[in-house]
C-alpha positions in Angstrom: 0.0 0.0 0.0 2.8 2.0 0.9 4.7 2.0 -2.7 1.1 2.6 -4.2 0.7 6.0 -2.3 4.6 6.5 -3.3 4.0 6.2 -6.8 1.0 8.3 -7.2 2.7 10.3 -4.9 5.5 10.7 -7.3 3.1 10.2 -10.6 1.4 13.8 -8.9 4.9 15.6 -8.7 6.2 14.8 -12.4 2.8 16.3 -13.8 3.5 19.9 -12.0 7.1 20.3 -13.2 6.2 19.1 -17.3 7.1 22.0 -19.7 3.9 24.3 -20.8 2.9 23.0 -24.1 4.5 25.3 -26.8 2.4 27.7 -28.3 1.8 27.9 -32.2 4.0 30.5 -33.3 2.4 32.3 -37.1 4.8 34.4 -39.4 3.5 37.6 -40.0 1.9 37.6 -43.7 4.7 38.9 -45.6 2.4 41.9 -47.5 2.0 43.5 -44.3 3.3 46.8 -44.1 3.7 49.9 -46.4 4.4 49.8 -50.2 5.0 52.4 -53.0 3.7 52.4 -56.3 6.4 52.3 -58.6 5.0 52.1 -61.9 1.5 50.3 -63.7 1.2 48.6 -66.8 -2.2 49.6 -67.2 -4.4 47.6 -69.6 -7.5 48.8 -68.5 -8.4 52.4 -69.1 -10.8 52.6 -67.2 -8.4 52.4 -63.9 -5.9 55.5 -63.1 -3.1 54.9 -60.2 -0.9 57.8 -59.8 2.6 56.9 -59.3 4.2 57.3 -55.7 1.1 56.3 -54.2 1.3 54.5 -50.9 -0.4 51.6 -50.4 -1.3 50.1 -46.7 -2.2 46.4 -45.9 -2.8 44.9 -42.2 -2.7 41.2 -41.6 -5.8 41.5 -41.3 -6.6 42.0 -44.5 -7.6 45.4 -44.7 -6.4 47.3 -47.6 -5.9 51.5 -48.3 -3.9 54.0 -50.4 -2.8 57.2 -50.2 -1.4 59.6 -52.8 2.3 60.6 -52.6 1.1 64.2 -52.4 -1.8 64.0 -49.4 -0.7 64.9 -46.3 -1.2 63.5 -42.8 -2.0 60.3 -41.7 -2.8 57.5 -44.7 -7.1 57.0 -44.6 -8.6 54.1 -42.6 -8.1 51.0 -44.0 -11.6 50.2 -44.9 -10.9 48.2 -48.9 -10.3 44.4 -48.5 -7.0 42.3 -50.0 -6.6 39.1 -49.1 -3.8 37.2 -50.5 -3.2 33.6 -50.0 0.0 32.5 -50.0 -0.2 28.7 -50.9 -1.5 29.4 -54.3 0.0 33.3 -55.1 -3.8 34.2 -55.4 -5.4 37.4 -54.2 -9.2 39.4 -53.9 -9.7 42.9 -53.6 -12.8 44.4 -52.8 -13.8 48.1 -51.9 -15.1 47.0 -48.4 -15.5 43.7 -46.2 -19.2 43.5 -47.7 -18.7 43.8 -51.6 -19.6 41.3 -53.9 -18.0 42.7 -56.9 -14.4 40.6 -56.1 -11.3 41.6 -58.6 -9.7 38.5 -58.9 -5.5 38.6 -59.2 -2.3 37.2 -58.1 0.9 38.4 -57.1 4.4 37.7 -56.3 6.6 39.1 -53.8 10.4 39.2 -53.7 12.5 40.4 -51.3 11.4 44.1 -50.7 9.3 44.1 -54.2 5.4 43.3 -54.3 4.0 42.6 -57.9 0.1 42.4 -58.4 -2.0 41.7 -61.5 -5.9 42.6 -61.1 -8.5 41.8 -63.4 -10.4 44.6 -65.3 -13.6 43.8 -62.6 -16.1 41.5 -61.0 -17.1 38.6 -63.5 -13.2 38.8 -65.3 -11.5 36.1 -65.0 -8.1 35.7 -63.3 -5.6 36.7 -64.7 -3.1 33.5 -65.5 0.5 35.6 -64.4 2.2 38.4 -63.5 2.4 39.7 -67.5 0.2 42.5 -69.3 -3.6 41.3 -70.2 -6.2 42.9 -71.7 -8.2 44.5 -69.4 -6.0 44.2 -66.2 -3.7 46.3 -64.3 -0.5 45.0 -62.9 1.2 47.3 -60.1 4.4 47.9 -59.1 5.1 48.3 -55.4 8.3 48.5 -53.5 8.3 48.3 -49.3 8.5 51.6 -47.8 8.6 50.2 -43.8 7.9 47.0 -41.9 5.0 47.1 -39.7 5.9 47.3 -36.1 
């Protein structure tokens, strides 16, 4: 009886000195931050970007620009990006609600951010990172990391 008390005894102690269970640790999304419009080849007429712009992206998903000339703090990120880095895919809409989806995909490397955006809701993908009718590929380099 005694060695039975003993070893629960013991069995009791080992369990309050295990090591925590490591939490999952996620790498921030690697779009995250602030970009600057570097150039567009623009396809699609209908769409005018103004070089210099700064563009704004949260992990989150949220999405805003502001124009090299504006002053003060960028605008609340209110448009929706969401990029998914397993396939190089990406959706932008003007707010979290929008149906109207541009379809695109894009490619980062190093400090440079390339997207390609359809010419508009019911367009299809573009297949790559070159010029299509009707689609607009931007040019972004990082400005600053997020903190």
């Amino acid at each position: 009886m005694t060695r039975l008390a003993l070893f629960g005894l013991l069995l009791f102690a080992a369990t309050l000195h295990s090591a925590p269970v490591p939490k999952e640790v996620r790498a921030k999304p690697s779009h995250v931050g602030k970009w600057q419009n570097v150039y567009v080849d623009n396809k699609n007429p209908t769409v005018i970007t103004s070089r210099g712009q700064f563009w704004y992206f949260d992990d989150a998903g949220s999405f805003t620009y502001q124009n090299a000339n504006e002053a003060g703090p960028p605008p609340k990120l209110a448009e929706r990006m969401v990029f998914d880095p397993k396939t190089g895919h990406m959706e932008h809409s003007m707010s979290a609600a929008d149906d109207k989806v541009r379809l695109g995909v894009y490619k980062i490397e190093g400090d440079r951010l390339t997207i390609n955006l359809n010419g508009g809701a019911g367009t299809p993908r573009p297949k790559g990172l070159e010029p299509e009718a009707n689609s607009n590929i931007w040019h972004l380099q990082r400005i600053e990391e997020k903190k």
